[in-house]
C-alpha positions in Angstrom: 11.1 3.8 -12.9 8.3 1.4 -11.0 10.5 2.0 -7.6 10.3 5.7 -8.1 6.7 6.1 -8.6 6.5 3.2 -5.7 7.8 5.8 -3.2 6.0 8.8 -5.1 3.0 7.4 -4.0 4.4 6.5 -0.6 6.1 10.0 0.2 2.0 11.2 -0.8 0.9 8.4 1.4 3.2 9.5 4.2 1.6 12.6 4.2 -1.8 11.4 4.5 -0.7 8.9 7.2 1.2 11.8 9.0 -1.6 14.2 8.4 -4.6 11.9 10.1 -2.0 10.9 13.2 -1.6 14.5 14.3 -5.7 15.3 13.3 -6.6 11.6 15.9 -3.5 11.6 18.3 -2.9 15.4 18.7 -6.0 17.0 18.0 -8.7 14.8 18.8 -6.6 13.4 21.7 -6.7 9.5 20.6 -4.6 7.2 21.9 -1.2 6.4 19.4 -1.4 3.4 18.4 -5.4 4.0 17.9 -5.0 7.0 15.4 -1.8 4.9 13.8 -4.5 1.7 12.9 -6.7 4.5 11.4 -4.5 5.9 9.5 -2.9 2.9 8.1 -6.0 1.4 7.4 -6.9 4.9 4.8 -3.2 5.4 3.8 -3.4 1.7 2.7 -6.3 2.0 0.6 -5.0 5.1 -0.7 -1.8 3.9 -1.9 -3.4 0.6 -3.7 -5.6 2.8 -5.7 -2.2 5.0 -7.0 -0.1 1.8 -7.4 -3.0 0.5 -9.0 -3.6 3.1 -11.7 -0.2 4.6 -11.8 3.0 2.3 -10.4 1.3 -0.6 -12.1 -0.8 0.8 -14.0 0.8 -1.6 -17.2 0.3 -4.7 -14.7 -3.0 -3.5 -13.3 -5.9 -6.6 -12.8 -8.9 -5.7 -14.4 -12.9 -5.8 -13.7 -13.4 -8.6 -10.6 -9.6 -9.5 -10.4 -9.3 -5.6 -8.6 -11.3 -6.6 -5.8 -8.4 -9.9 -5.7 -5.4 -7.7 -6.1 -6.7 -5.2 -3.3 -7.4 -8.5 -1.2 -3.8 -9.3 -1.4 -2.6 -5.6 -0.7 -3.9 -5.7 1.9 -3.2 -8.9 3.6 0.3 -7.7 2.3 1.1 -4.5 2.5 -1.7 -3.6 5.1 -0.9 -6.4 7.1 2.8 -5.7 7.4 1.7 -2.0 7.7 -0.6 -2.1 10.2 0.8 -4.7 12.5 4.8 -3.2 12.0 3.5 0.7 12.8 1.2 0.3 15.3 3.9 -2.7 16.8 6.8 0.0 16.3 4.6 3.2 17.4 3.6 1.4 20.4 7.0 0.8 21.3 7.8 4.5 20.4 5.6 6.0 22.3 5.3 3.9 25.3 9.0 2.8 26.3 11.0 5.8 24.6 8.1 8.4 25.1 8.4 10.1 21.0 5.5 11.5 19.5 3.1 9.8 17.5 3.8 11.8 14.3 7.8 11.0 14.6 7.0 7.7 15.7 5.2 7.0 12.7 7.8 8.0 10.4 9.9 6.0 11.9 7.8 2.9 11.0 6.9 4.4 7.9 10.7 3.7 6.7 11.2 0.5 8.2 8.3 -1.3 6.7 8.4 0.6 3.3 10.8 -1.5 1.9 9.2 -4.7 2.6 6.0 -3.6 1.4 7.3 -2.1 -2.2 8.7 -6.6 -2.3 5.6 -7.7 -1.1 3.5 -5.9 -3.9 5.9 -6.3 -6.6 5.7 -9.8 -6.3 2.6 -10.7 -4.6 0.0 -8.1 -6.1 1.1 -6.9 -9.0 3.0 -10.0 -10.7 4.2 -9.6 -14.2 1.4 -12.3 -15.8 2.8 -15.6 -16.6 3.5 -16.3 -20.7 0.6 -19.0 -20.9 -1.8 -16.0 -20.2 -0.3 -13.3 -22.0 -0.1 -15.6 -24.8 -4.0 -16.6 -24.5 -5.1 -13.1 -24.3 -3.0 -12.3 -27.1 -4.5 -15.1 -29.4 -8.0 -14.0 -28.0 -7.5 -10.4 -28.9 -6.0 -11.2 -33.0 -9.4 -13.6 -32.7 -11.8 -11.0 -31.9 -9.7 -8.3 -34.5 -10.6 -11.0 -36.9 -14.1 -11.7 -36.3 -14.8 -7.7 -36.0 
């Protein structure tokens, strides 16, 4: 179920990626691989706050340890996002001559899979035993003493 809401949130992020390539590139006449860093960059952000509160929403870090798990994202996933699209878009566009938008999607699917690894096992880690088993004792303490 995790992978499906993984690429529920992706398809949605696709579209915001998609939607802010053709409003820089076409539109406003920005360079590819300039609108693809921009849009990365937002469609990033906007899929750790989904995964966060939805695809691992039962794994989710807490108060300060958000501003950790959104560190790792992005060296992760925004990493491996930004440099693979703008590396593949640039490639796209310059040697083969596509358009951004279909470009784009074509890195979208190449580094999707990597990323949905990345975050299952580098973001949003199941929490070891020792600290389920400490907040556990903490919690039946605190139910005691309430």
């Amino acid at each position: 179920m995790r992978f499906v809401r993984f690429n529920v949130v992706g398809a949605i992020g696709i579209i915001v990626q998609l939607a802010l390539i053709w409003l820089l590139a076409d539109v406003a006449g920005w360079r590819a691989d300039a609108a693809t860093a921009v849009a990365v960059t937002a469609t990033v952000l906007h899929n750790f706050v989904w995964h966060l509160r939805w695809t691992w929403a039962d794994r989710a870090p807490r108060g300060r340890a958000v501003v950790s798990a959104l560190a790792r994202f992005a060296l992760t996933n925004g990493l491996l996002s930004l440099a693979g699209n703008v590396a593949i878009v640039f490639a796209l566009t310059d040697r083969w001559h596509l358009p951004a938008v279909g470009a784009n999607a074509i890195a979208i699917v190449v580094c999707g899979v990597i990323n949905y690894a990345a975050a299952n096992v580098m973001v949003f880690a199941p929490a070891s035993r020792a600290t389920v088993s400490a907040v556990s004792v903490a919690d039946r303490r605190q139910r005691i003493h309430a």
